[in-house]
PASE-983192 format. One record per atom (N, C-alpha, C, CB): x, y, z; atom name. Coordinates in steps of 0.02 Angstrom, whole numbers, plus 50000, padded with zeros to 5 digits. Glycine has a CB too. Example, Ala and Ser with C-alpha at 12.3 -4.5 7.8 and 13.67 -1.06 7.14 Angstrom:
<recs>
u->50660; v->49716; w->50390; a->N
u->50615; v->49775; w->50390; a->CA
u->50660; v->49835; w->50390; a->C
u->50565; v->49776; w->50452; a->CB
u->50642; v->49888; w->50354; a->N
u->50684; v->49947; w->50357; a->CA
u->50645; v->50002; w->50394; a->C
u->50704; v->49970; w->50286; a->CB
</recs>
This chain:
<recs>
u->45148; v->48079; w->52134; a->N
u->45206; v->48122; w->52127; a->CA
u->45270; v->48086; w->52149; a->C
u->45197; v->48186; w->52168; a->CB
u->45270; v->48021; w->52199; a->N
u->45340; v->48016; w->52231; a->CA
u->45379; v->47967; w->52188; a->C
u->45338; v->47991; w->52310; a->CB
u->45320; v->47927; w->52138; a->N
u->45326; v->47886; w->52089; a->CA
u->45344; v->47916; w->52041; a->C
u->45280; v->47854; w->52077; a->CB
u->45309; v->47953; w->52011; a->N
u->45378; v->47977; w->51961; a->CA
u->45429; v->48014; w->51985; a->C
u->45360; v->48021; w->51904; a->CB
u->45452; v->48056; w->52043; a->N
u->45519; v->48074; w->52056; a->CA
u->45567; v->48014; w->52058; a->C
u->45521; v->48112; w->52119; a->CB
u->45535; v->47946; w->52108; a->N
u->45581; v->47885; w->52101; a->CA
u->45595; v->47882; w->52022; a->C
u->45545; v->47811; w->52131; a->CB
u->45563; v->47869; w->51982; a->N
u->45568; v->47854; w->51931; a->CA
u->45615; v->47901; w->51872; a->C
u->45507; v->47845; w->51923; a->CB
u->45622; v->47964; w->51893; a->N
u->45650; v->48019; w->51860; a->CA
u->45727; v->47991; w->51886; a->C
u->45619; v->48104; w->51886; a->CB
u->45740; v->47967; w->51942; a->N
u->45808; v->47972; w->51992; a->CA
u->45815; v->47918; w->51966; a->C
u->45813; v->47978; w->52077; a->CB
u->45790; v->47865; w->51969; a->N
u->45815; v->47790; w->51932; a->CA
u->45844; v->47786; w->51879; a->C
u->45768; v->47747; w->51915; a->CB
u->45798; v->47839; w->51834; a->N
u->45829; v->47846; w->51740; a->CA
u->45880; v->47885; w->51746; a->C
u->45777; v->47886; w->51673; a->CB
u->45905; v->47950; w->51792; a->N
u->45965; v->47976; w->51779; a->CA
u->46010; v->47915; w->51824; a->C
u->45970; v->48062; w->51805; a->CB
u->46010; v->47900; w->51879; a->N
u->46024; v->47856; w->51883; a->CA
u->46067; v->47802; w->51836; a->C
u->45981; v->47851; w->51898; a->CB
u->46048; v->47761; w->51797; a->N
u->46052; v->47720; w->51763; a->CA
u->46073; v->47765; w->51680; a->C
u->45987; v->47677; w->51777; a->CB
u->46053; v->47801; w->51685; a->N
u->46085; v->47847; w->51609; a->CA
u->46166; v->47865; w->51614; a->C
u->46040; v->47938; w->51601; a->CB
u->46183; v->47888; w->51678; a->N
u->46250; v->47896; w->51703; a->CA
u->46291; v->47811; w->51706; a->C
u->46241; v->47937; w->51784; a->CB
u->46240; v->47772; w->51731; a->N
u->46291; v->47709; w->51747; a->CA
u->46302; v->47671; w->51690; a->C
u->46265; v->47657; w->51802; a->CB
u->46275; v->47695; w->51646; a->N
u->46277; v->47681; w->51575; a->CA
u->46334; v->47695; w->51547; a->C
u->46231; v->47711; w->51541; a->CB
u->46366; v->47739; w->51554; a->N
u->46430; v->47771; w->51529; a->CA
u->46501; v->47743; w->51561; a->C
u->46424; v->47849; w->51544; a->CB
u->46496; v->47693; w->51609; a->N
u->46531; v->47651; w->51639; a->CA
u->46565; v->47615; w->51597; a->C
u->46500; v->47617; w->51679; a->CB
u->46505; v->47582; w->51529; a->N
u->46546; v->47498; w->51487; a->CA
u->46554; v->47563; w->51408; a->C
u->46457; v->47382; w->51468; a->CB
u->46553; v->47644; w->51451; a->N
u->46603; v->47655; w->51373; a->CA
u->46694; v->47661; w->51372; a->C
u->46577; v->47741; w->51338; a->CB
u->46700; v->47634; w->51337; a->N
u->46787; v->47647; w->51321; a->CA
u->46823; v->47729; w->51343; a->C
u->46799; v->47638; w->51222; a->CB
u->46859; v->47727; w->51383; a->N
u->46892; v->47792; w->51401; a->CA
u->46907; v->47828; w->51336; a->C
u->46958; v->47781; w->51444; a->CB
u->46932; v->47803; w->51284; a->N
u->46936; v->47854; w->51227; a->CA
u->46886; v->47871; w->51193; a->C
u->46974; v->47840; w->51183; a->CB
u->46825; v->47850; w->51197; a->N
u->46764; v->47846; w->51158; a->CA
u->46743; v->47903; w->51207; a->C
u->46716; v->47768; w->51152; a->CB
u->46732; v->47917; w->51259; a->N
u->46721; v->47978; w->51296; a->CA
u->46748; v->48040; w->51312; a->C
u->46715; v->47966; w->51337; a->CB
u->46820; v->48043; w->51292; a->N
u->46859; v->48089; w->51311; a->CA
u->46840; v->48113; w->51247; a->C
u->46933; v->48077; w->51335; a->CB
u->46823; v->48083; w->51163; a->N
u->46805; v->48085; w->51104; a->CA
u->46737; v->48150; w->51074; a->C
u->46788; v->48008; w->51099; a->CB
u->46686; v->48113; w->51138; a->N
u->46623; v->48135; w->51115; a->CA
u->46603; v->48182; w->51163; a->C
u->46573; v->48082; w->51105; a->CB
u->46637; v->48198; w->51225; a->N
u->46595; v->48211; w->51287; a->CA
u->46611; v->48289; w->51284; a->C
u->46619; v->48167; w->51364; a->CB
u->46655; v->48328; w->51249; a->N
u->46635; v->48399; w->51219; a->CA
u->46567; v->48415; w->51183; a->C
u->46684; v->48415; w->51169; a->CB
u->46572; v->48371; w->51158; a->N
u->46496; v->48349; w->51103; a->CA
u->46432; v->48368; w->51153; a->C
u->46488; v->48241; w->51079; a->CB
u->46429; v->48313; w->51187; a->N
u->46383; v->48307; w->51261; a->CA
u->46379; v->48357; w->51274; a->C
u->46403; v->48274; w->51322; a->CB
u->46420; v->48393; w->51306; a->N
u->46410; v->48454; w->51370; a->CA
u->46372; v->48513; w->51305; a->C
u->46516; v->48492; w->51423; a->CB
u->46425; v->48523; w->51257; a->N
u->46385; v->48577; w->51212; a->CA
u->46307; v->48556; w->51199; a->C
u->46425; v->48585; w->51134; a->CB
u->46295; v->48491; w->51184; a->N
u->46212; v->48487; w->51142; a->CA
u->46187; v->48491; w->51218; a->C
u->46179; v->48396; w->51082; a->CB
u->46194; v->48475; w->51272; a->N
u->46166; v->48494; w->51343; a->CA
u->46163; v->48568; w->51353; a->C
u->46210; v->48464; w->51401; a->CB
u->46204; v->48598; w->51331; a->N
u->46198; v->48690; w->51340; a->CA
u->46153; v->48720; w->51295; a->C
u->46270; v->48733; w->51325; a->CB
u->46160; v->48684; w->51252; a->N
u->46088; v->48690; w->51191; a->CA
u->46027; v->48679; w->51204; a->C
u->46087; v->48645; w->51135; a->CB
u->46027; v->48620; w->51228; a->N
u->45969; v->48595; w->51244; a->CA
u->45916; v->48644; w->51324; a->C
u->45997; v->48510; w->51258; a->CB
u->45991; v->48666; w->51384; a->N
u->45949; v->48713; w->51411; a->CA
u->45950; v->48783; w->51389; a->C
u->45959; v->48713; w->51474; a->CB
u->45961; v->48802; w->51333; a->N
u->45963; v->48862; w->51322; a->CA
u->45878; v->48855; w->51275; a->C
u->46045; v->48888; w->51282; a->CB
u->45890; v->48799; w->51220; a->N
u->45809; v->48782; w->51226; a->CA
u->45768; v->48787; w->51255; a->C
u->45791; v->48745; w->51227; a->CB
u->45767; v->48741; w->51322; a->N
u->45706; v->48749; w->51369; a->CA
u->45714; v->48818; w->51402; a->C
u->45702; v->48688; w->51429; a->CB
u->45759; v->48853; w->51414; a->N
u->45732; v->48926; w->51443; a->CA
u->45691; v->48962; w->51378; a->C
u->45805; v->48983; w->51471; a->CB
u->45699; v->48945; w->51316; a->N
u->45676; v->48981; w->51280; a->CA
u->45601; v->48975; w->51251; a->C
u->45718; v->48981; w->51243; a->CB
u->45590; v->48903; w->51278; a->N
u->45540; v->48875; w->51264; a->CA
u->45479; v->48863; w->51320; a->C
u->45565; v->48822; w->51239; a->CB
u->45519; v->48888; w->51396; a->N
u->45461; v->48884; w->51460; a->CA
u->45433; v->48970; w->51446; a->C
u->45506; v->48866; w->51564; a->CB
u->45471; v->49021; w->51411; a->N
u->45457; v->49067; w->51408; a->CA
u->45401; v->49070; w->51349; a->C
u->45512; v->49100; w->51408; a->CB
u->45401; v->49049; w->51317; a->N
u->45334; v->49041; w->51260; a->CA
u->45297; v->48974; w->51268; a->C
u->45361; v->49041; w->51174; a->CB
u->45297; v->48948; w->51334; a->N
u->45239; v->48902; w->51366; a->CA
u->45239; v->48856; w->51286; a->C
u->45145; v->48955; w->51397; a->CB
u->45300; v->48820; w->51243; a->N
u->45304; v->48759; w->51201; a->CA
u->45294; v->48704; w->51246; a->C
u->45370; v->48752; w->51161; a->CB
u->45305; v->48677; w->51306; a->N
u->45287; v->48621; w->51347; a->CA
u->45333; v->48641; w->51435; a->C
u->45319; v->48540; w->51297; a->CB
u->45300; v->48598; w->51459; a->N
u->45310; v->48598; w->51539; a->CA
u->45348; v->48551; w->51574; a->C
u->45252; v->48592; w->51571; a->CB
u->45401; v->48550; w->51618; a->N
u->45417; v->48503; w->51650; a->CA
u->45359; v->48521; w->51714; a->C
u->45500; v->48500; w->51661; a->CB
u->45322; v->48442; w->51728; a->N
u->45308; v->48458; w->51814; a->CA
u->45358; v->48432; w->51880; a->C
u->45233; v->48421; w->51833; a->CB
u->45379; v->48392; w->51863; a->N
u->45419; v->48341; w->51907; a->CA
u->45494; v->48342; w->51903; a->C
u->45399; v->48271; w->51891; a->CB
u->45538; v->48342; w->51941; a->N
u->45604; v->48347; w->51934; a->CA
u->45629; v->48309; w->52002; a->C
u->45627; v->48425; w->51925; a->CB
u->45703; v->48280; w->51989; a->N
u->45727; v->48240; w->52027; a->CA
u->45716; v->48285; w->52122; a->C
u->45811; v->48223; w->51990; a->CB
u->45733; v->48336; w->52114; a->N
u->45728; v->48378; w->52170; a->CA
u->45717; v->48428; w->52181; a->C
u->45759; v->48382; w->52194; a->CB
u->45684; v->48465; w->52226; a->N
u->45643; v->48542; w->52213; a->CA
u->45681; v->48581; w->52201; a->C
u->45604; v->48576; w->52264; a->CB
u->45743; v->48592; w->52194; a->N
u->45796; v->48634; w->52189; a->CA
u->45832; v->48620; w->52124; a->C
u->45840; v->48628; w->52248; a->CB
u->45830; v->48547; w->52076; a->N
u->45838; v->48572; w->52013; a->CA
u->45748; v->48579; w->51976; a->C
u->45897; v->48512; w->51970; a->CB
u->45785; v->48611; w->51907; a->N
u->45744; v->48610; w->51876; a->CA
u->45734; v->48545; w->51814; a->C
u->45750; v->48670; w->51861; a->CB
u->45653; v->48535; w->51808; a->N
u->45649; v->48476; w->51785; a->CA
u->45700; v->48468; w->51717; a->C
u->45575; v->48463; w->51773; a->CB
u->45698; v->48521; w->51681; a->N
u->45736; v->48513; w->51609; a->CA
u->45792; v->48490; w->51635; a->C
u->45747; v->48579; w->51558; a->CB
u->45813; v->48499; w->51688; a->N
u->45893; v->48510; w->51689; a->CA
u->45900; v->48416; w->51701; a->C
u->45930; v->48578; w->51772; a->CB
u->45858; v->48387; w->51713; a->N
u->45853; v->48303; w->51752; a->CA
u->45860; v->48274; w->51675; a->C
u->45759; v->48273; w->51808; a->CB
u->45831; v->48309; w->51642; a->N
u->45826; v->48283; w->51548; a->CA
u->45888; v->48296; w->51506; a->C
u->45763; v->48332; w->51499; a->CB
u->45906; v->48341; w->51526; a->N
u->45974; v->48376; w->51470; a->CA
u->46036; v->48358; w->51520; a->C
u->45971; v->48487; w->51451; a->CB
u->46065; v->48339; w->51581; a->N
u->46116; v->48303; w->51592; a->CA
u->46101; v->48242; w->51616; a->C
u->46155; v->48332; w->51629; a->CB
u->46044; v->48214; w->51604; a->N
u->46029; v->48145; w->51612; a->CA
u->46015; v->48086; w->51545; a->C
u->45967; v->48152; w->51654; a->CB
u->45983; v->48073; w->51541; a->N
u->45969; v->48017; w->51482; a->CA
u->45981; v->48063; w->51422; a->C
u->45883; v->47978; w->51481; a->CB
u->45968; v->48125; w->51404; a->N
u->45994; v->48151; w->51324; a->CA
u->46070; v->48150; w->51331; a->C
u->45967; v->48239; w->51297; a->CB
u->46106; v->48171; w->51403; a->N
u->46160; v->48171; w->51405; a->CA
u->46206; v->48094; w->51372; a->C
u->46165; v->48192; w->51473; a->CB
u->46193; v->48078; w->51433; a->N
u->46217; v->47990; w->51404; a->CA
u->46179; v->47971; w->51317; a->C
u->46168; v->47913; w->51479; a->CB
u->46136; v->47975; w->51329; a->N
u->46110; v->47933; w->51256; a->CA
u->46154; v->47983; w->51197; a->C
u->46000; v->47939; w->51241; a->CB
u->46178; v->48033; w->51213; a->N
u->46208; v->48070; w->51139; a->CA
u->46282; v->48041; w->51148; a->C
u->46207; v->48173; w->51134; a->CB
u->46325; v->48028; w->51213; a->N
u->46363; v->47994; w->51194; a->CA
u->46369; v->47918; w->51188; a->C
u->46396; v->48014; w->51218; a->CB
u->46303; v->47881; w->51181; a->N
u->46295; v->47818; w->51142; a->CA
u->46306; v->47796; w->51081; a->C
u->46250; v->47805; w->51141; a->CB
u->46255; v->47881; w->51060; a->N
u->46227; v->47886; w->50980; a->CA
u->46291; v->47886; w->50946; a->C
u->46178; v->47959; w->50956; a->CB
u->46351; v->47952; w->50965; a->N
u->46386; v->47961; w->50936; a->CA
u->46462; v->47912; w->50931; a->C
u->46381; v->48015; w->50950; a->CB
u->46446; v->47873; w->51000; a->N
u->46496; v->47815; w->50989; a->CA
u->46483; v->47750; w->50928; a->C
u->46498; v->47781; w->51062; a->CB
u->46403; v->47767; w->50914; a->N
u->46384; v->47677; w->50867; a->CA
u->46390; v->47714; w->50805; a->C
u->46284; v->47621; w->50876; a->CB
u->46368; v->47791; w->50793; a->N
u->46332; v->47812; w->50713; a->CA
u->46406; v->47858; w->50688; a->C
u->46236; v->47878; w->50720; a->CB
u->46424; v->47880; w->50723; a->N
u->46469; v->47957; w->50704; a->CA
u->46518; v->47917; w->50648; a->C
u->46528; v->48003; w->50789; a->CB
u->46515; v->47956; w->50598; a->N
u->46569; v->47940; w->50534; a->CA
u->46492; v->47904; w->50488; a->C
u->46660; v->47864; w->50561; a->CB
u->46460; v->47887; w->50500; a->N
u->46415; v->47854; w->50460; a->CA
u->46344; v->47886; w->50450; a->C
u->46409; v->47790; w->50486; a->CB
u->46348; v->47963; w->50419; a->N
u->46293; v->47989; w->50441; a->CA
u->46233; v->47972; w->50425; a->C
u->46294; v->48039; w->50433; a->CB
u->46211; v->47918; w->50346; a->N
u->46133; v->47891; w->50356; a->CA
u->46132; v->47868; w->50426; a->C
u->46108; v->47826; w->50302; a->CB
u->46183; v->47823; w->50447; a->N
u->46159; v->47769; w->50506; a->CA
u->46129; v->47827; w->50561; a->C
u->46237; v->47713; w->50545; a->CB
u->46166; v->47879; w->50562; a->N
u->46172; v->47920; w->50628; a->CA
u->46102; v->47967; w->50633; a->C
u->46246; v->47972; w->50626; a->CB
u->46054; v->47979; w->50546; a->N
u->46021; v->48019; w->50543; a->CA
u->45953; v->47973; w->50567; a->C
u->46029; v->48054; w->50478; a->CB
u->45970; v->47906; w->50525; a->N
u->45913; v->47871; w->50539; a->CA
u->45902; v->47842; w->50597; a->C
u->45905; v->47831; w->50500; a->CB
u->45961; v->47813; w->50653; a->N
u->45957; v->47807; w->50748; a->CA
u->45914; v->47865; w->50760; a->C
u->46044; v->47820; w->50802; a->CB
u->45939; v->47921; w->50760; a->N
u->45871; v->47985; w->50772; a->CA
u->45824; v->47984; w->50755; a->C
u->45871; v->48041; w->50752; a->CB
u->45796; v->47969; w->50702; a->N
u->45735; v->47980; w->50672; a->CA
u->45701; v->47932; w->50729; a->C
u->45728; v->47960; w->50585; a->CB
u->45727; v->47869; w->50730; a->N
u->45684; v->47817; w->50760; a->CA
u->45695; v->47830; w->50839; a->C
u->45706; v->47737; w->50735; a->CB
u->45768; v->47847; w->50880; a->N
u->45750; v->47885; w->50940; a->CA
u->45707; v->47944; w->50974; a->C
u->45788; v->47896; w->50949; a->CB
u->45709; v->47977; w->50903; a->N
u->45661; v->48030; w->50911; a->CA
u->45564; v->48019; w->50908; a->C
u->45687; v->48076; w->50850; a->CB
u->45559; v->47977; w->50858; a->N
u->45506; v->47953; w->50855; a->CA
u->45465; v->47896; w->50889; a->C
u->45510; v->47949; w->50811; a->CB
u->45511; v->47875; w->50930; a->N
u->45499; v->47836; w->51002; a->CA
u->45473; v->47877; w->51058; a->C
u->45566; v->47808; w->51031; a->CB
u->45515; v->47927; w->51058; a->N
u->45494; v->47966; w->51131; a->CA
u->45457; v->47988; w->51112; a->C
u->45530; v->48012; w->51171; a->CB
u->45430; v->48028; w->51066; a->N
u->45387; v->48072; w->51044; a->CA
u->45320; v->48036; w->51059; a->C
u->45400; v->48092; w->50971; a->CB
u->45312; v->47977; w->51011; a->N
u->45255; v->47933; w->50993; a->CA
u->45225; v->47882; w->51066; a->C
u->45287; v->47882; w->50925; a->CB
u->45288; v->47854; w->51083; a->N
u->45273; v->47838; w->51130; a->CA
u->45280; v->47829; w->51202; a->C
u->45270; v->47817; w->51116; a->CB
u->45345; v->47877; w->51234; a->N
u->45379; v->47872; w->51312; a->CA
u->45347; v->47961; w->51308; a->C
u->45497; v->47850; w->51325; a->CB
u->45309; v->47998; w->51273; a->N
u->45295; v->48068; w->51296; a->CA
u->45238; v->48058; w->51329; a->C
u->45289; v->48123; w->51244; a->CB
u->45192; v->48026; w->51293; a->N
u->45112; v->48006; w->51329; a->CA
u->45132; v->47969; w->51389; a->C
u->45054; v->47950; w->51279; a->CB
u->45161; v->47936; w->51381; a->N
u->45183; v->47919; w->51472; a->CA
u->45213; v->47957; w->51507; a->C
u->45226; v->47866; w->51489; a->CB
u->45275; v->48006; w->51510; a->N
u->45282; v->48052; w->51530; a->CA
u->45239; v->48106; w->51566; a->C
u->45302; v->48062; w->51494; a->CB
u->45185; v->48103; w->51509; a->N
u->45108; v->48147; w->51521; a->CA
u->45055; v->48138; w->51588; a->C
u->45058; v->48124; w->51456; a->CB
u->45057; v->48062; w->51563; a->N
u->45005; v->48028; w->51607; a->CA
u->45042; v->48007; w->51698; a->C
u->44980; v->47945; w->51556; a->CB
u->45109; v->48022; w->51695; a->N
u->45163; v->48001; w->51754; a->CA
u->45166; v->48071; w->51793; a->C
u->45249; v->47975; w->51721; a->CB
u->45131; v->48128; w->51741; a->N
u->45153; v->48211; w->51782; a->CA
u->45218; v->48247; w->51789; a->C
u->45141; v->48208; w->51855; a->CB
u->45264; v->48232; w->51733; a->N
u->45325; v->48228; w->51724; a->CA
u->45324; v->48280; w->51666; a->C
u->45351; v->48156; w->51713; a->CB
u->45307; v->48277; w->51597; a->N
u->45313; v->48320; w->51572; a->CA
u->45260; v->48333; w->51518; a->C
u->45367; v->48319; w->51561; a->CB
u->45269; v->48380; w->51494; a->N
u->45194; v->48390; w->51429; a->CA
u->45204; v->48452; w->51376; a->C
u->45105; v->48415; w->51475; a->CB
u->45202; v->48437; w->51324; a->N
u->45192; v->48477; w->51283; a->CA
u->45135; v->48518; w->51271; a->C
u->45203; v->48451; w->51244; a->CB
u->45147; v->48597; w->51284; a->N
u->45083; v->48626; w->51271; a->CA
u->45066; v->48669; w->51221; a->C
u->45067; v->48655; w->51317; a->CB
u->45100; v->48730; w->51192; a->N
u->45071; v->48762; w->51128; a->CA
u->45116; v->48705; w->51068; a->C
u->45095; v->48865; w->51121; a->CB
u->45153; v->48670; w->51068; a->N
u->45175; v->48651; w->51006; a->CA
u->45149; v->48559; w->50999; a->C
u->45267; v->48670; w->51005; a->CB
u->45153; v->48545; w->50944; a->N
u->45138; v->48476; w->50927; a->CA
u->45188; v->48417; w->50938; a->C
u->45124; v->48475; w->50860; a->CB
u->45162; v->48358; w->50930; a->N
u->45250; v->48312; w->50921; a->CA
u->45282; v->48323; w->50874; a->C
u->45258; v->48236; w->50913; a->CB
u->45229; v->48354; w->50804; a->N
u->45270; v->48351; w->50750; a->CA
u->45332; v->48414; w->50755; a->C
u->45221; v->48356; w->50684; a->CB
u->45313; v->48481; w->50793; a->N
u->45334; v->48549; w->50806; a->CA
u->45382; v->48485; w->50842; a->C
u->45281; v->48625; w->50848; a->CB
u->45401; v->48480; w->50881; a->N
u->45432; v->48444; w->50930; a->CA
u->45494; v->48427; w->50904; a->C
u->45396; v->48388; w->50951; a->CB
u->45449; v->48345; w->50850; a->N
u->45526; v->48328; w->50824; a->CA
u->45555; v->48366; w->50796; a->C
u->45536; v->48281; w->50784; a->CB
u->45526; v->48428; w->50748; a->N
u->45596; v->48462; w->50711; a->CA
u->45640; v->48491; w->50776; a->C
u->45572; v->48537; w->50649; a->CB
u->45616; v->48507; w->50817; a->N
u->45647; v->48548; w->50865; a->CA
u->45727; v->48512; w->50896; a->C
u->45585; v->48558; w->50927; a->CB
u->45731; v->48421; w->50901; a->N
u->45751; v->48364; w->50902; a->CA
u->45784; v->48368; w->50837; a->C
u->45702; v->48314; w->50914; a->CB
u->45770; v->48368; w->50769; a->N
u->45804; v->48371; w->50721; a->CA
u->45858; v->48422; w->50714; a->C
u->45765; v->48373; w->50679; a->CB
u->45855; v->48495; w->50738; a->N
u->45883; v->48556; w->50717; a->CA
u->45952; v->48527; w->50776; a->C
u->45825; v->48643; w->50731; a->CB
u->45921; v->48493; w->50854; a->N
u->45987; v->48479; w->50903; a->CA
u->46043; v->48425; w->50865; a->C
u->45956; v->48438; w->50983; a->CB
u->45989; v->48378; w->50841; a->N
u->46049; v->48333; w->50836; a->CA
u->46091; v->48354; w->50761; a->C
u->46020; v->48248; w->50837; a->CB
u->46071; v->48397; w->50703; a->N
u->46096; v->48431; w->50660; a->CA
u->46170; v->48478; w->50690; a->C
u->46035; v->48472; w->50634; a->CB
u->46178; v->48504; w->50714; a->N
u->46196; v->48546; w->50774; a->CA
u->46239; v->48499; w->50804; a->C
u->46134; v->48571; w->50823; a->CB
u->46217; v->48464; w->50834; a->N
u->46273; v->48387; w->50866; a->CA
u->46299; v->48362; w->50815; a->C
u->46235; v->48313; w->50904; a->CB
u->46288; v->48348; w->50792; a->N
u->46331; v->48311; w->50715; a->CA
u->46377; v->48348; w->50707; a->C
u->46294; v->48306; w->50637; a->CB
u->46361; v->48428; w->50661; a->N
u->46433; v->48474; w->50624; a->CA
u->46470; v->48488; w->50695; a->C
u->46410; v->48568; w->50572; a->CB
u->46453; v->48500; w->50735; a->N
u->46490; v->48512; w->50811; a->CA
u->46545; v->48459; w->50812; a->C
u->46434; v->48499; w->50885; a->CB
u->46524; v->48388; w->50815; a->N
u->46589; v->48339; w->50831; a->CA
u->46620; v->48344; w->50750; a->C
u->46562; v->48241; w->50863; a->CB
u->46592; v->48360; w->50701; a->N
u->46635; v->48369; w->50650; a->CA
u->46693; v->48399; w->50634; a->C
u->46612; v->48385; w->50620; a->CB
u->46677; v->48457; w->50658; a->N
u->46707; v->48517; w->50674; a->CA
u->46753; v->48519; w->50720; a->C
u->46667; v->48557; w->50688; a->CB
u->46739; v->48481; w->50769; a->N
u->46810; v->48470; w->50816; a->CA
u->46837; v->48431; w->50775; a->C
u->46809; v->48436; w->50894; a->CB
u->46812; v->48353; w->50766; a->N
u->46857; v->48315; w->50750; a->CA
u->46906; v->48339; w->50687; a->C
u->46825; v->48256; w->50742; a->CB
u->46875; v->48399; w->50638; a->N
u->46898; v->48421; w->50579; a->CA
u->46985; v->48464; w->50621; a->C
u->46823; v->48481; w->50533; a->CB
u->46965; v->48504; w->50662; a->N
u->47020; v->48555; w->50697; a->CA
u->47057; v->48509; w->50757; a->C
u->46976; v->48633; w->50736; a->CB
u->47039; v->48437; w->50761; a->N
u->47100; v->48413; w->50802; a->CA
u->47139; v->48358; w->50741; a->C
u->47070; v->48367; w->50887; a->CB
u->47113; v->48363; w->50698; a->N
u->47172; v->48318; w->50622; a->CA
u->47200; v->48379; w->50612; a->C
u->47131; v->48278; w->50529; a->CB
u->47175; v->48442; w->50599; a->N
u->47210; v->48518; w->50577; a->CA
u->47295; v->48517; w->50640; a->C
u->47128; v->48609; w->50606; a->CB
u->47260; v->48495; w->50684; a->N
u->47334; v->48527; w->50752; a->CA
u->47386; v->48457; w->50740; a->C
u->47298; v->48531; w->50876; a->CB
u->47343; v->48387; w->50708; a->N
u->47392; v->48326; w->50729; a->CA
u->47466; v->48340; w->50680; a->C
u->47348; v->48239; w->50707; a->CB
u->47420; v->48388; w->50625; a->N
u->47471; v->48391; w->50545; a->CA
u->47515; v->48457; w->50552; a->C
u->47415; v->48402; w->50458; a->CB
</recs>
């Protein structure tokens, strides 16, 4: 157990210090983006610990909750990665997901599993990724949509 909490604290950790070598305008850009697909994402997991779809066991500290170490930690940062390399280019942006998505799924979830960290239980990986598909769908028209209504105010 103390091994994967180190290990949970290291990756948020390092998911945050990540956001250090981004450009101040590249964040002030996307990081509405962020906080909304993060409010999504726990409005997900409450909706999803309630129909037992998968489990966090492990969380940085007994007082948060594990989802919450996932949705302002590494999804946090990694969506404003995604959307700093792909945004404006949506094959590039659909297909980074497919293959981020199909990484964790395929292979950092079974470790996850086997670490006591987290697990999927009534749904599949495949149930999974769409679930991953419908967020980052959702993240996409979202920064669209701003970026569409802040050209609307520049004119």
């Amino acid at each position: 157990m103390k091994k994967s909490r180190y290990f949970l604290i290291v990756l948020f950790i390092i998911s945050w210090s990540s956001l250090f070598f981004i450009n101040k305008n590249a964040l002030k850009r996307f990081l509405p983006a962020a906080i909304f697909i993060s409010i999504v994402t726990k409005c997900t997991n409450i909706y999803a610990k309630k129909r037992r779809w998968w489990a966090f066991y492990q969380s940085i500290h007994p007082k948060v909750a594990g989802e919450d170490t996932w949705a302002w930690g590494p999804f946090f940062a990694l969506t404003i990665w995604v959307l700093k390399w792909t945004y404006g280019k949506l094959p590039l942006y659909i297909l980074v997901n497919l293959m981020i998505h199909s990484l964790f799924i395929y292979f950092v979830l079974p470790l996850l599993k086997r670490m006591g960290i987290f697990s999927l239980v009534r749904i599949t990986g495949k149930q999974y990724f769409f679930v991953y598909l419908f967020r980052e769908i959702l993240l996409y028209s979202f920064q669209s949509i701003k970026e569409y209504i802040g050209r609307k105010k520049l004119t």
